[in-house]
C-alpha positions in Angstrom: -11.9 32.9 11.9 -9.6 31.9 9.4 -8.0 34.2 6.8 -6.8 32.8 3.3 -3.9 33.0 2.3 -3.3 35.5 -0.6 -7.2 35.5 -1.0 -10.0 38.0 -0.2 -12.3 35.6 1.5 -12.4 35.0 5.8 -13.9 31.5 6.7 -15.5 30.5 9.6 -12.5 28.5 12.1 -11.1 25.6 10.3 -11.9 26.7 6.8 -12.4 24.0 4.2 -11.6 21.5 6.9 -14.4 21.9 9.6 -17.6 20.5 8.3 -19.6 23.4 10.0 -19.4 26.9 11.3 -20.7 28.5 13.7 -19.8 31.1 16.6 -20.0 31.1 20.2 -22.3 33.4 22.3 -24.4 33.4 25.6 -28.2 33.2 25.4 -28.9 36.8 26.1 -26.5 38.5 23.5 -27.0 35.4 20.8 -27.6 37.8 18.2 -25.9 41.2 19.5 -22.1 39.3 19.5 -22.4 38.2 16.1 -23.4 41.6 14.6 -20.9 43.2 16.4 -18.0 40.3 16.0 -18.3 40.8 11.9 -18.4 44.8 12.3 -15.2 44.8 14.0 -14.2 41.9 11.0 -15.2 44.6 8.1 -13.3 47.4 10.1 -10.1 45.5 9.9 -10.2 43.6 6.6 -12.7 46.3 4.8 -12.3 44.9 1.0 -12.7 40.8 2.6 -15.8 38.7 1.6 -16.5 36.7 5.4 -17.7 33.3 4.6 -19.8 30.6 7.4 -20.0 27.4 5.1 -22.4 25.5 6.7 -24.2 26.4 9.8 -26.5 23.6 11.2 -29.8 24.0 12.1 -30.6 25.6 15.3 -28.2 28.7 15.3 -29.7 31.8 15.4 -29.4 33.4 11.7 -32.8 35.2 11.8 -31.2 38.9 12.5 -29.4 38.4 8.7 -33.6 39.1 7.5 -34.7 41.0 10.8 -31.9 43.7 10.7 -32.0 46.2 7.5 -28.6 47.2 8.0 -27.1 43.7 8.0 -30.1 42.4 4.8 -28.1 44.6 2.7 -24.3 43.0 3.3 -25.3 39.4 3.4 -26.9 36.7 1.3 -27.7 33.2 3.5 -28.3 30.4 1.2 -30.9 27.7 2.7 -29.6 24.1 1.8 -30.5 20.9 2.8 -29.1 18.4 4.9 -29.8 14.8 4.3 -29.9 12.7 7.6 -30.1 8.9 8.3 -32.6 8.0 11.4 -31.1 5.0 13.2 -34.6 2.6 12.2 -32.6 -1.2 12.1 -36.0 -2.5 10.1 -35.1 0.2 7.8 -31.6 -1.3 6.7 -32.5 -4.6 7.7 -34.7 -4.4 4.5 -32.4 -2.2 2.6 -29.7 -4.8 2.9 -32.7 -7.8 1.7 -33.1 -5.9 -1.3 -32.2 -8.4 -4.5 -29.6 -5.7 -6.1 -27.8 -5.5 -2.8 -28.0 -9.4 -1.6 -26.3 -10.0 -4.8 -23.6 -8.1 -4.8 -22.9 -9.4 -0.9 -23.4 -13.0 -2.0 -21.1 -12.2 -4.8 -18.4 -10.7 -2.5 -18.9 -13.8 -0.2 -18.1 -16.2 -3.3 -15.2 -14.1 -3.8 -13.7 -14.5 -0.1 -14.1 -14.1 3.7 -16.4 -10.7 4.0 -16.7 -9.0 7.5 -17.9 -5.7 8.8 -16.2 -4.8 12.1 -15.8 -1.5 14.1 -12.4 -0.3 15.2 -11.9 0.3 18.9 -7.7 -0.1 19.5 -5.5 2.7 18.6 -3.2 0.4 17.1 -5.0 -0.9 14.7 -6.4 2.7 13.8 -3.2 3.5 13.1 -2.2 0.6 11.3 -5.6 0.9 8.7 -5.0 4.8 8.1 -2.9 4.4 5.7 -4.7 2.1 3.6 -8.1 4.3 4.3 -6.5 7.3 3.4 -5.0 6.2 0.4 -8.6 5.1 -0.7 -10.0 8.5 0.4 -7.2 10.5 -1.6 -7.6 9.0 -4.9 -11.2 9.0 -5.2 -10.9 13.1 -4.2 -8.1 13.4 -6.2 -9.8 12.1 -9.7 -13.0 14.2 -8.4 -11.9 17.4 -7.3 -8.1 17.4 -7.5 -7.2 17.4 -4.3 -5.6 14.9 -2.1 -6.1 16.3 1.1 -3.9 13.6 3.7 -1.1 13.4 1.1 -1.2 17.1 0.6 -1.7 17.9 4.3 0.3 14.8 6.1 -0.6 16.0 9.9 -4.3 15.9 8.9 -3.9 12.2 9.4 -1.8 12.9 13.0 -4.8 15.2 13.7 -7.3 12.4 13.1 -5.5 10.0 15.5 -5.3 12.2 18.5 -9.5 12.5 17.7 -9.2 8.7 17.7 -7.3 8.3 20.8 -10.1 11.0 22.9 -12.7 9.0 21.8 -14.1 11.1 19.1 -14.2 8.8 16.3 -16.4 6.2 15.1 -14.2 3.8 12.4 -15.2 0.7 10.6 -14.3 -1.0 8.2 -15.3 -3.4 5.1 -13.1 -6.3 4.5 -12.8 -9.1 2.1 -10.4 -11.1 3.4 -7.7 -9.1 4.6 -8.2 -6.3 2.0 -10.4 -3.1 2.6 -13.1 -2.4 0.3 -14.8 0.4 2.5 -14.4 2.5 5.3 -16.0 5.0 7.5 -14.5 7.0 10.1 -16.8 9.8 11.8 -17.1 12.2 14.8 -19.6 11.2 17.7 -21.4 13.7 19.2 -24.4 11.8 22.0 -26.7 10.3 20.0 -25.5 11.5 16.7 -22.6 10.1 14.1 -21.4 12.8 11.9 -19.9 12.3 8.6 -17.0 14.5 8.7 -14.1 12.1 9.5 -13.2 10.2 6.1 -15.4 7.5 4.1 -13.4 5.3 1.5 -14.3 2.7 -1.1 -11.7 0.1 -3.0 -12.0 1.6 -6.9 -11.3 -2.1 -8.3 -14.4 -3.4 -6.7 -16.8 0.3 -7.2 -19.2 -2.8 -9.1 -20.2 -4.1 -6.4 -20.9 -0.8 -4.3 -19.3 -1.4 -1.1 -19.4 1.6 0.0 -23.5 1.4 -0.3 -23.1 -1.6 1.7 -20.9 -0.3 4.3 -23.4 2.6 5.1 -26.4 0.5 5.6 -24.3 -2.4 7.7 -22.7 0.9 10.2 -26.8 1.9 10.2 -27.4 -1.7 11.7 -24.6 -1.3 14.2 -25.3 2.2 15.0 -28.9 0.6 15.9 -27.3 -1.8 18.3 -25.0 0.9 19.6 -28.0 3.0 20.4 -27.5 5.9 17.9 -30.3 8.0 17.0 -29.2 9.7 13.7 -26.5 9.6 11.4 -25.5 13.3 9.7 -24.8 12.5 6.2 -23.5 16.5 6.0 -25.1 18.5 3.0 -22.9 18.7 -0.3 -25.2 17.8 -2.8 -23.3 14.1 -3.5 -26.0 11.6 -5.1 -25.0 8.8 -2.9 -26.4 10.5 0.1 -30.0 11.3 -1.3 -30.0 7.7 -2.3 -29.3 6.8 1.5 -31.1 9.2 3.1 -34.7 9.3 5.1 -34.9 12.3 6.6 -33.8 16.1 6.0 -33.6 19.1 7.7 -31.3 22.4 6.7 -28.2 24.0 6.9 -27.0 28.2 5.8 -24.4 29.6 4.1 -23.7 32.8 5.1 -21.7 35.3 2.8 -21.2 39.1 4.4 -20.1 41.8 2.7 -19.9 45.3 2.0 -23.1 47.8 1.5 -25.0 46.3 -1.8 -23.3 43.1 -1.2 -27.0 41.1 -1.5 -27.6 43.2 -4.5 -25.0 42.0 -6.4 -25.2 38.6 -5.6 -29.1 38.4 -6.8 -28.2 40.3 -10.1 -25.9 37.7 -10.8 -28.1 34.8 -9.9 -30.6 37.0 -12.2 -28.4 35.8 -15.4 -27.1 32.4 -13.9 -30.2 30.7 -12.7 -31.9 30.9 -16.4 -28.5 30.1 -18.2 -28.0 26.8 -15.8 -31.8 26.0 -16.6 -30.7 26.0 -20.1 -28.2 24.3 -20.3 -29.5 21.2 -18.1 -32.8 21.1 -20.4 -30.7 20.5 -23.4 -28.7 17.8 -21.4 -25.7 19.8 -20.2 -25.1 19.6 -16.3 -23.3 23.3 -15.2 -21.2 21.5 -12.4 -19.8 19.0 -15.2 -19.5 22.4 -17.2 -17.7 24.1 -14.6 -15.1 20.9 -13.4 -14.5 21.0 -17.0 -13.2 24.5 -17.0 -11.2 24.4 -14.0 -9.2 20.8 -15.4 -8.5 22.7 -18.7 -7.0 25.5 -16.4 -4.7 23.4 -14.6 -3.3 22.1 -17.7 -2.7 25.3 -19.2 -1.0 26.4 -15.9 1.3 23.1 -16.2 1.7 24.5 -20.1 3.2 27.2 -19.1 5.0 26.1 -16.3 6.5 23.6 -18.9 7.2 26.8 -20.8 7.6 27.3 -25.1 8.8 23.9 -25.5 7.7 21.7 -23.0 4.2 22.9 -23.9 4.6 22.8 -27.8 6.1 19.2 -27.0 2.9 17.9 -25.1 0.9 19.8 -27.5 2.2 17.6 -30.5 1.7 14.1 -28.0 -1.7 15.3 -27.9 -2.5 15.5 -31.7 -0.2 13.5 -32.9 -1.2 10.4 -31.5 0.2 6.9 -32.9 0.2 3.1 -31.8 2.6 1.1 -30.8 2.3 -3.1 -30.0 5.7 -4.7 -28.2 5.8 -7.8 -27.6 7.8 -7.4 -23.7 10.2 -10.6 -24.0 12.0 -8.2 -26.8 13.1 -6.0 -24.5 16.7 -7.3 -22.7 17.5 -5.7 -19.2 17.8 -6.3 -15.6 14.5 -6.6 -13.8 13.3 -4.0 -11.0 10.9 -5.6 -8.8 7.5 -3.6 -9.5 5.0 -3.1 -7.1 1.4 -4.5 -7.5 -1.6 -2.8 -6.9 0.2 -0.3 -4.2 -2.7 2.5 -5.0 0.0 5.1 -2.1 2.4 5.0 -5.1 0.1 6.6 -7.8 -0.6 9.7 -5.5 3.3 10.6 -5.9 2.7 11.3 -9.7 4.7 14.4 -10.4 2.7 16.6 -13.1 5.4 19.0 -14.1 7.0 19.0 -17.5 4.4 18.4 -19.3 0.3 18.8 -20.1 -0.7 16.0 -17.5 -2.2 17.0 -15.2 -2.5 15.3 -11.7 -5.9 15.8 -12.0 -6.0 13.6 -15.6 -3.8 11.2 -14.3 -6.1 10.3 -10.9 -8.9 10.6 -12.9 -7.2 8.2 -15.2 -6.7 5.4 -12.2 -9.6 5.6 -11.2 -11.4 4.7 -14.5 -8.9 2.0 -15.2 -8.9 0.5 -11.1 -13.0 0.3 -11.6 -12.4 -1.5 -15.0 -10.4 -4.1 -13.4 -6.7 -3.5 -14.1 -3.9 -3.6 -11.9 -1.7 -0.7 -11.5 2.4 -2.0 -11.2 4.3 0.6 -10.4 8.3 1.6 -9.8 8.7 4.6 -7.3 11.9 6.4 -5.7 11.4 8.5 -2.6 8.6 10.6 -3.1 8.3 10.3 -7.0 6.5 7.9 -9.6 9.2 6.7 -11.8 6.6 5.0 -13.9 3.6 3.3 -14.1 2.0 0.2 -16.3 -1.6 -1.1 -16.3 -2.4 -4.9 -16.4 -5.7 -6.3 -18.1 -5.2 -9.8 -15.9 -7.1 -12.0 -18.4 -5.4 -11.1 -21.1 -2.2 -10.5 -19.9 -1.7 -7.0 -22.1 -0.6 -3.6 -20.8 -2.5 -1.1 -21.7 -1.2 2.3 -20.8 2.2 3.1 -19.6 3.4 5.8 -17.7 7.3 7.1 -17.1 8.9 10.1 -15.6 11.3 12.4 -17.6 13.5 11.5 -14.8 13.2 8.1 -15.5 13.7 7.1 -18.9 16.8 5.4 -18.2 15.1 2.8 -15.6 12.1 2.6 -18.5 13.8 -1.0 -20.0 14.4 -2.3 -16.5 11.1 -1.5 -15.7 9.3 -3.6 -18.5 11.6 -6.2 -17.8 10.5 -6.7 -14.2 6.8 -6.5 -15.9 7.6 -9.1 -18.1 9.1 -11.0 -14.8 5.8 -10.4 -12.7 3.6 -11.4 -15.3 5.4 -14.6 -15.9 5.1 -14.6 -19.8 5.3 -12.6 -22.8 3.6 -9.6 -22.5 1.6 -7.4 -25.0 2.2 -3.5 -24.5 -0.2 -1.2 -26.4 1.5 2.4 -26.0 0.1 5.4 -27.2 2.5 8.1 -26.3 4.9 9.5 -29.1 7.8 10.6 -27.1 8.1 6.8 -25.2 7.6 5.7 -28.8 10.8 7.6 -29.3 12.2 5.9 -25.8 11.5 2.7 -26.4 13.3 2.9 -30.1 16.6 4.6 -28.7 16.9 1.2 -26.7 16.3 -0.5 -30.0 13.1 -2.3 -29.3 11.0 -1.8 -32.9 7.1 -1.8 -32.8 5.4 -4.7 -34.2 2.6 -2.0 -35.8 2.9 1.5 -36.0 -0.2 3.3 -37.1 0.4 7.0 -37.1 -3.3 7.5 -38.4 -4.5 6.1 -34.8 -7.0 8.0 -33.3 -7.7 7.1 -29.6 
């Protein structure tokens, strides 16, 4: 099992990275280890909650409601896992539907599309990158976290898998660009989600990673797979692809009146959640909500008094700024065009940005079709811009504390990649400021602007 660090909870082996867990045991003492192996837990970490996120169908969990000692220290959660039975009629069909034809024909129009499984570890490891970029910003605009670029040897560790032959990978492609991905673990006839699955952001309208699910359920057909294990987790996408389900436990063990506790508090949840969703309010929205406006107030006072009175005032003191780019008179930088691995280095300190904000932030604008051009250093984000290509404007800009100095040089080599004048609509006080220090005046300030 694996202890957290400075926390009071013990996770089933592999923690938040494992997919399921479950515990080892011989037929005859199947229930009699278990009971005993969390005893001798609770001796040594007494005050610990012990936590199995997951356990599939199949392992023996019946002695948490047989045994009255154990019914009193541990609540098991029934949820449900949605499955895909390999059936190639099935998304034969699903990929003939008009909605989904469409959007293929309209990728086709667009360029070369192709759906091909990777087999050679070279080209694995040549595509990571590129998927786990994908994967990162999409969980990092979600659920903050990034977890390759935050844990690099988790992409090391997927390799090896690749290289024993654990791992099922295809990819998506239009052209030479990926614009969906799925890598999962094999186990007979079964595929299991638990490897990564990514999706390009700047073409989310035409759902590739819909399509890329039901084209790996043809292959998997012609492979001679029985199932795919969509894994539970409550995600929308996988209710909308699944045709079959069966259940998975969480377990939860605790001290004496452990069970008790829990169902007092699901006494006052459950009707307040109830509530809330029938006047239109969804808890989990609710809840994300919360934990962003946490993380900024943590960067608040990281920032401390004045950082966070400074980033206080950007925020209600909003103006509007429109340069025209061929004002502004420095040396070029080459900037970097849609290289998505640059906006994960965004550096959230000194201010009430958060990481979270700021992924969330690419994301929207990637899905509405604007290009990301970006300047980095080692393993910072010196700034950022954001191209609307039909109409050649910036809208949003981005720059480091650090960077301010390279700000002019930066435009410059946006007004050089875009080939003509440029229109940059800023809406951030303190480059306001920047930009005026290097004597480049607004055509139209509007210090009433509300965003």
């Amino acid at each position: 099992m694996t202890k957290e660090y400075n926390s009071s909870n013990i996770r089933g082996a592999g923690a938040w990275d494992a997919e399921y867990h479950v515990w080892l045991a011989l037929e005859n003492y199947k229930n009699e280890f278990i009971k005993e192996a969390l005893r001798q837990v609770q001796l040594k970490f007494p005050a610990h909650i012990i936590s199995f996120h997951y356990i599939p169908a199949g392992v023996p969990v019946a002695w948490v409601k047989d045994d009255t000692w154990w019914q009193q220290r541990c609540v098991l959660e029934q949820v449900d896992r949605p499955l895909m039975e390999i059936d190639e009629s099935y998304f034969t069909n699903e990929l003939k539907k008009k909605n989904r034809r469409e959007k293929i024909n309209r990728l086709k129009r667009i360029g070369e599309l192709s759906f091909v499984r990777i087999t050679d570890d070279a080209q694995f490891s040549e595509v990571l990158d590129e998927l786990t970029t994908q994967f990162d910003l999409r969980k990092g605009a979600m659920f903050n976290k990034c977890p390759f670029k935050d844990s690099p040897l988790s992409k090391e560790l997927l390799k090896v898998y690749f290289k024993k032959g654990l791992l099922h990978a295809t990819v998506l492609k239009l052209n030479s660009l990926v614009i969906a991905s799925n890598v999962s673990f094999m186990s007979g006839s079964w595929l299991h989600l638990q490897g990564l699955n990514s999706h390009s952001a700047s073409h989310a309208k035409f759902s590739p990673g819909i399509l890329a699910f039901l084209m790996l359920g043809k292959m998997l057909a012609e492979e001679g797979y029985d199932v795919f294990d969509l894994t539970p987790g409550g995600d929308t996408y996988k209710d909308g692809l699944a045709n079959k389900y069966d259940q998975a436990y969480n377990l939860t063990v605790g001290g004496y009146g452990f069970r008790a506790k829990h169902e007092l508090k699901s006494f006052f949840l459950k009707p307040l959640k109830a509530c809330l969703r029938q006047r239109g309010y969804n808890p989990l929205e609710i809840r994300f909500g919360w934990y962003k406006f946490r993380e900024r107030l943590r960067i608040a006072y990281t920032a401390g008094p004045a950082g966070y009175l400074s980033g206080l005032s950007k925020l209600l003191l909003k103006s509007e700024g429109t340069f025209a780019l061929a004002k502004i008179s420095a040396s070029a930088v080459v900037v970097k065009v849609n290289c998505l691995d640059d906006l994960l280095w965004f550096d959230q300190q000194g201010g009430l940005l958060t990481r979270w904000d700021f992924l969330s932030d690419c994301e929207e604008r990637l899905e509405a079709g604007q290009q990301p051009l970006t300047l980095r250093t080692g393993s910072l984000l010196l700034c950022c811009a954001w191209l609307v290509p039909a109409s050649l404007q910036i809208n949003g800009l981005y720059c480091h504390k650090q960077a301010f100095s390279s700000l002019a040089n930066f435009l410059a080599g946006v007004t050089q990649h875009t080939g003509t004048d440029a229109v940059l609509l800023l809406r951030d006080r303190e480059l306001l400021a920047v930009l005026k220090k290097m004597g480049v005046r607004p055509d139209k300030l509007d210090l009433a602007y509300q965003s």
